[in-house]
VEXDREN-786160 format. One line per field, with one value per residue (C-alpha): residue number from 1; residue in one letter; y, x, z. Coordinates in Angstrom, 3 decimals, padded with zeros to 6 digits. Last residue first. Layout:
VEXDREN-786160
seq = c(NUM	...) .
type = c(a	...) .
Y = c(Y	...) .
X = c(X	...) .
Z = c(Z	...) .
***
This chain:
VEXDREN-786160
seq = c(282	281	280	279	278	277	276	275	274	273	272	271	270	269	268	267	266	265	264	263	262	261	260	259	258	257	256	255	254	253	252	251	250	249	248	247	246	245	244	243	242	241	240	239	238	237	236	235	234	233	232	231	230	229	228	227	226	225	224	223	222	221	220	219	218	217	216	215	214	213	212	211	210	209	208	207	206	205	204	203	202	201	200	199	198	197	196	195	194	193	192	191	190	189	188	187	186	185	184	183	182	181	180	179	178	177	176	175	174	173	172	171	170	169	168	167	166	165	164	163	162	161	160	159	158	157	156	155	154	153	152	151	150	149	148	147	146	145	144	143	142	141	140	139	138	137	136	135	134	133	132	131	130	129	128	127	126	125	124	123	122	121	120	119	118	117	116	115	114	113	112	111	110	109	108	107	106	105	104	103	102	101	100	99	98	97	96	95	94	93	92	91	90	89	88	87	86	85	84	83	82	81	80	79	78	77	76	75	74	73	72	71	70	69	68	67	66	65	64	63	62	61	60	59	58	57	56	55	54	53	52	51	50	49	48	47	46	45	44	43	42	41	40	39	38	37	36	35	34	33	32	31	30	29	28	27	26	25	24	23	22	21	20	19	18	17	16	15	14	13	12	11	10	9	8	7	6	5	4	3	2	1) .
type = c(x	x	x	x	x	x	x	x	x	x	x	x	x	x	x	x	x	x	x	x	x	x	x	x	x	x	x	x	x	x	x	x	x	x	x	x	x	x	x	x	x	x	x	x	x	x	x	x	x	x	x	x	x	x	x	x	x	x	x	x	x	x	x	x	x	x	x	x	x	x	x	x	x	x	x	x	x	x	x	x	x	x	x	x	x	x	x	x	x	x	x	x	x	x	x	x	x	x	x	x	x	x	x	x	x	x	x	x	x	x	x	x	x	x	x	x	x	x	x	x	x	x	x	x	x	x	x	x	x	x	x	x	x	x	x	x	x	x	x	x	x	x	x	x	x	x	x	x	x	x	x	x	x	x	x	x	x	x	x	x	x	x	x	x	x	x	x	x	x	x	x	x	x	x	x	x	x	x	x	x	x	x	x	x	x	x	x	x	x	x	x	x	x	x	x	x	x	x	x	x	x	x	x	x	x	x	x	x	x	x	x	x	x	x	x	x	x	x	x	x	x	x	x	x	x	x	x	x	x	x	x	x	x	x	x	x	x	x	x	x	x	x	x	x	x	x	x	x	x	x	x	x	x	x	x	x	x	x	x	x	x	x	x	x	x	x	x	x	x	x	x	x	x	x	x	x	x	x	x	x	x	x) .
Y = c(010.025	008.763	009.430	012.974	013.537	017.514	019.738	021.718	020.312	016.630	017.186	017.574	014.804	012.796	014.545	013.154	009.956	009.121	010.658	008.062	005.304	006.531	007.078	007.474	010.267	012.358	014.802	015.265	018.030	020.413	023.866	025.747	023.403	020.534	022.060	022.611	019.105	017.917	019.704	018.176	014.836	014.967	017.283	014.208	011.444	012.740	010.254	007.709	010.596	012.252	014.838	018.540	019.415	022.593	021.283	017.519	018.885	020.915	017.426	015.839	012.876	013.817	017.147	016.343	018.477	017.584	020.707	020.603	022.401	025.655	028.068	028.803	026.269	027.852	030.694	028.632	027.671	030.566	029.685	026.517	028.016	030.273	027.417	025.541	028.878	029.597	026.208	026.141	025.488	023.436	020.353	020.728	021.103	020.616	023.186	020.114	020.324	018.413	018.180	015.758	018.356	020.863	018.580	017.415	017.945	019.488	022.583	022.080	020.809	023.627	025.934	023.761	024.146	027.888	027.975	025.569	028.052	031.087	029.669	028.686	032.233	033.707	031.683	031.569	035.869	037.179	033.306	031.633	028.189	027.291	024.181	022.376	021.484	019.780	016.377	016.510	019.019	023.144	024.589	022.471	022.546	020.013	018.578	015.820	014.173	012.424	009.591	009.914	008.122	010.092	013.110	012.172	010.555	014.199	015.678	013.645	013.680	015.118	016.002	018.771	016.854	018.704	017.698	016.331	014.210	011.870	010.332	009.153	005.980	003.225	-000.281	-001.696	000.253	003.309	002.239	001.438	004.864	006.661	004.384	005.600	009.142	009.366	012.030	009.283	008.514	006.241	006.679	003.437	003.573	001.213	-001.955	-004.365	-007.772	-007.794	-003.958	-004.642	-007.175	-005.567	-002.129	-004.475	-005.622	-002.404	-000.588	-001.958	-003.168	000.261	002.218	000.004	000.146	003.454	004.380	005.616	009.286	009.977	011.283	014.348	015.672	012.929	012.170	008.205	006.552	003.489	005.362	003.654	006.242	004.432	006.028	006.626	004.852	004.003	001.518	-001.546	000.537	001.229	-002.568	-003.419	-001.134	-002.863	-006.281	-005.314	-004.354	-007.136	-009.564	-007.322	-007.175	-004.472	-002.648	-001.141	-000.322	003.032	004.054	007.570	009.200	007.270	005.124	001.551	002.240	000.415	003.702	003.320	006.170	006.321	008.989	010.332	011.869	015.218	015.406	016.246	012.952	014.556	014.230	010.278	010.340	011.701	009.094	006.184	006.957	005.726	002.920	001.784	002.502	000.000) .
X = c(009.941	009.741	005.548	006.327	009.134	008.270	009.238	005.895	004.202	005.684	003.854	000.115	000.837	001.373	-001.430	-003.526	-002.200	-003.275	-006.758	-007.294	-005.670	-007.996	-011.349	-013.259	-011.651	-010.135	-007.384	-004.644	-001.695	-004.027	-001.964	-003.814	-001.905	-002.927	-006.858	-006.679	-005.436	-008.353	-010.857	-009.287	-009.924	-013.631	-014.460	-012.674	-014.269	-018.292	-019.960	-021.219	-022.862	-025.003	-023.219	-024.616	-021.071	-020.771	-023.404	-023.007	-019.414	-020.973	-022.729	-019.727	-018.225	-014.609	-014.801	-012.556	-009.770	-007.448	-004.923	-001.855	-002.113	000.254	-002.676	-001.335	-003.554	-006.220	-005.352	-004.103	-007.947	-008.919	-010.467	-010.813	-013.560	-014.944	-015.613	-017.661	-019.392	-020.430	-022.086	-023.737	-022.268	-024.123	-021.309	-020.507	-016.481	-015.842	-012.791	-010.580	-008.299	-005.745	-004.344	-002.227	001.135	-000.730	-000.896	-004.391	-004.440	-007.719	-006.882	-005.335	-008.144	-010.265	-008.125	-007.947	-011.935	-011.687	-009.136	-011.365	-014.564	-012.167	-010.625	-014.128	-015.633	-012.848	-013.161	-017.025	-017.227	-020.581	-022.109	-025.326	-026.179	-030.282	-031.563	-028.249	-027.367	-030.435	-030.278	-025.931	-026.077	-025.163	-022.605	-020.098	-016.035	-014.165	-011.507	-008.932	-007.300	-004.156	-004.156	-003.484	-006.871	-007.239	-006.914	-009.533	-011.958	-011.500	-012.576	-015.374	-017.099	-020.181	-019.772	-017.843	-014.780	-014.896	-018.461	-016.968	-014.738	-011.710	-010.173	-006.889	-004.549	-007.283	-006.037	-008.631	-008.190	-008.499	-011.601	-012.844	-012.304	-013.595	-016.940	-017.355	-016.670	-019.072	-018.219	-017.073	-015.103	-012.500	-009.048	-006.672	-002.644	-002.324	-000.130	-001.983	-004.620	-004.383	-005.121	-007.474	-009.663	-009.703	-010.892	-013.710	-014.973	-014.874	-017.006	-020.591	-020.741	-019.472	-021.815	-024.851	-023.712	-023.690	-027.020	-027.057	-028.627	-030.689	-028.945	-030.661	-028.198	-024.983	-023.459	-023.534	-022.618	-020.035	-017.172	-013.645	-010.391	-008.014	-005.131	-001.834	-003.850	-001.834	-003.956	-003.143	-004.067	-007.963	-007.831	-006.822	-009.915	-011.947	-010.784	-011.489	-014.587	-015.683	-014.651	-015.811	-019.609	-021.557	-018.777	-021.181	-024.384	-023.520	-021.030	-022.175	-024.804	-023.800	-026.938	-026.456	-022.945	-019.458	-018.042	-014.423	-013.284	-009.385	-007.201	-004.064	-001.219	000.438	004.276	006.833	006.774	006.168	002.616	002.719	005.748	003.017	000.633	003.060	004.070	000.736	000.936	004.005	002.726	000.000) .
Z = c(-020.010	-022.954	-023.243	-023.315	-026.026	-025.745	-028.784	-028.430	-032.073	-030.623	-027.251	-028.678	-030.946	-028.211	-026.327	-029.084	-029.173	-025.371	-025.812	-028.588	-026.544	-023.013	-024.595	-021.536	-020.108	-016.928	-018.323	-015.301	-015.297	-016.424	-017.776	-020.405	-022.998	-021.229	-021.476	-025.162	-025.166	-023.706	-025.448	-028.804	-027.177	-026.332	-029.497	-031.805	-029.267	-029.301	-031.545	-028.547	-026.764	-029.454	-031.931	-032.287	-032.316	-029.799	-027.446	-027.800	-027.029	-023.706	-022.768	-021.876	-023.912	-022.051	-020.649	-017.227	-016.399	-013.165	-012.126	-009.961	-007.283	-006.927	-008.286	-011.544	-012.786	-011.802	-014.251	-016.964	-016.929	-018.342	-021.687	-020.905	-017.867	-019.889	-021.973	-019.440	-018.352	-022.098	-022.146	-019.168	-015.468	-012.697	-012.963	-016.758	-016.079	-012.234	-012.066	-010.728	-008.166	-006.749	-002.829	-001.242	-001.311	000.880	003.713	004.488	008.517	008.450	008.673	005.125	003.992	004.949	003.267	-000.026	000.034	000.370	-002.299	-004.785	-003.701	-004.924	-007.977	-009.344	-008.628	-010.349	-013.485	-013.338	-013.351	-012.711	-012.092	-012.286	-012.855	-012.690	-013.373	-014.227	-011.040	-010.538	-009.423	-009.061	-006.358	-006.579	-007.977	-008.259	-007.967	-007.364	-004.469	-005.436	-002.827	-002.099	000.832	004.083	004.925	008.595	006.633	003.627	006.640	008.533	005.329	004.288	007.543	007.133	003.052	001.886	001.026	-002.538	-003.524	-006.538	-004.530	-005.861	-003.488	-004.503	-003.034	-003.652	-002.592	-000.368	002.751	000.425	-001.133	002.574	003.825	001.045	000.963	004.959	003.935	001.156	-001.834	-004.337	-006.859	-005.729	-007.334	-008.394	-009.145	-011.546	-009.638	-011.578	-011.098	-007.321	-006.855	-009.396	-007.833	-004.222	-006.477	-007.874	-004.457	-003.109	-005.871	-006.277	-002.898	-001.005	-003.790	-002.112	001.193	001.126	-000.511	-003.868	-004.871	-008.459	-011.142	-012.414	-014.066	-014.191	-010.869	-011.115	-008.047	-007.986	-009.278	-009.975	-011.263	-012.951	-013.287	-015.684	-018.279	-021.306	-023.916	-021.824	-018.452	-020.349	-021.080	-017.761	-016.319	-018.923	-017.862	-014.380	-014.438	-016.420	-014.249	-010.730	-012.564	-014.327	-016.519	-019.292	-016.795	-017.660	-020.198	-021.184	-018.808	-015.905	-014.758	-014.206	-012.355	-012.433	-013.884	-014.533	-016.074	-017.352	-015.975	-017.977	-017.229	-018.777	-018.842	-016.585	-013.992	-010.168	-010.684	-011.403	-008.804	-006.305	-006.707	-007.083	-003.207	-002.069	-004.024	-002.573	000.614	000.000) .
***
């Protein structure tokens, strides 16, 4: 387990960009849901997604798409447990949990997970002393509003700023926590209770959350903003899904969270080549 724990920060230490493959082991995510029902199947598409150059694999057992309706604990704990167990036998990927439940935090992590990864941003009863006590890096989004209806109503005067200065607050109260600094990520929360123009606002200036100190994890991948911009259905969005995460390498994201890991994988390749950078030897 500690060596996992130490793969997590030489991942971020290495120069180039890395890349997290979605694991949804959910009936309901908007793109691949009920997809990976099963520990044998999740774990040969969670080796498939390493096979094709996953840095990380990060496992969620409660869909957070609009509307998405809540799981109980011991539900997500039996959807997701078992197959992190698997995996941590089957491959040394470093494994994230997905989830904003303290008790399913704690037992991913006992399991083999070395990231939490919580779109509520530890803000849940418990989440942030269960993130301490777990030792573990963590990854803290932004949303406005909760999964069911997020996307009723976003407002903001300035999303960029607004962003930066919930992700500070939440870094704060990690810290006082007893999170150390070095533990923390942050991800901008892309489509959760943002429209279009907020979502690329947010590309736009996302070299400026970057330049926060933390390194920076983008996810876009099938989202409804490129059915948005490409009138294209789920299953037909990979070209806006990779192109949107380069654009966000480029504006400084250290992590790009996908579906379409081999595809994403060659375009940051290419991505590297145009700046002189030999990425994927390093």
């Amino acid at each position: 387990m500690s060596e996992r724990r130490s793969a997590v920060g030489a991942l971020l230490a290495k120069q180039r960009p890395l890349i997290m493959g979605i694991l949804n082991v959910t009936p309901d995510s908007f793109s691949d849901g009920g997809k990976n029902i099963g520990v044998h199947t999740a774990v040969a598409a969670a080796l498939s997604m390493v096979e094709a150059g996953a840095d990380i694999i990060d496992i969620g057992g409660e869909s957070t798409r609009p509307g998405a309706s809540d799981v109980a604990t011991e539900e997500e704990l039996e959807r997701t447990i078992p197959v992190i167990e698997a995996l941590s036998s089957a491959s040394p990927v470093v494994m994230s949990i997905d989830s904003s439940k303290p008790e399913v935090m704690s037992a991913a992590v006992r399991a083999g997970a070395t990231l939490i990864n919580d779109v509520r941003a530890l803000q849940a009863p418990g989440a942030l002393q269960a993130a301490s006590e777990a030792g573990v890096h963590v990854c803290l989004m932004h949303m406005q509003g909760a999964p069911r209806t997020m996307q009723e109503n976003p407002s903001y005067t300035d999303v960029v700023v607004e962003v930066g200065e919930f992700l500070q607050q939440r870094i704060d109260a990690c810290v006082d926590a007893g999170i150390d600094r070095s533990r923390i990520l942050l991800d901008p929360g892309f489509g959760f209770g943002k429209h279009l123009e907020d979502n690329l606002a947010l590309v736009r200036g996302l070299s400026s959350l970057s330049g926060m100190g933390y390194p920076v994890l983008a996810g876009l991948s099938r989202k409804s903003m490129i059915g948005a911009i490409t009138g294209r259905s789920v299953e037909h969005r990979l070209v806006g899904s990779v192109i949107l995460a380069a654009a966000c390498v480029e504006r400084g994201a250290k992590i790009v969270r996908v579906h379409d890991v081999g595809e994403t994988l060659d375009g940051l390749k290419a991505l590297g080549a145009i700046h002189g950078e030999a990425w994927w030897e390093q």
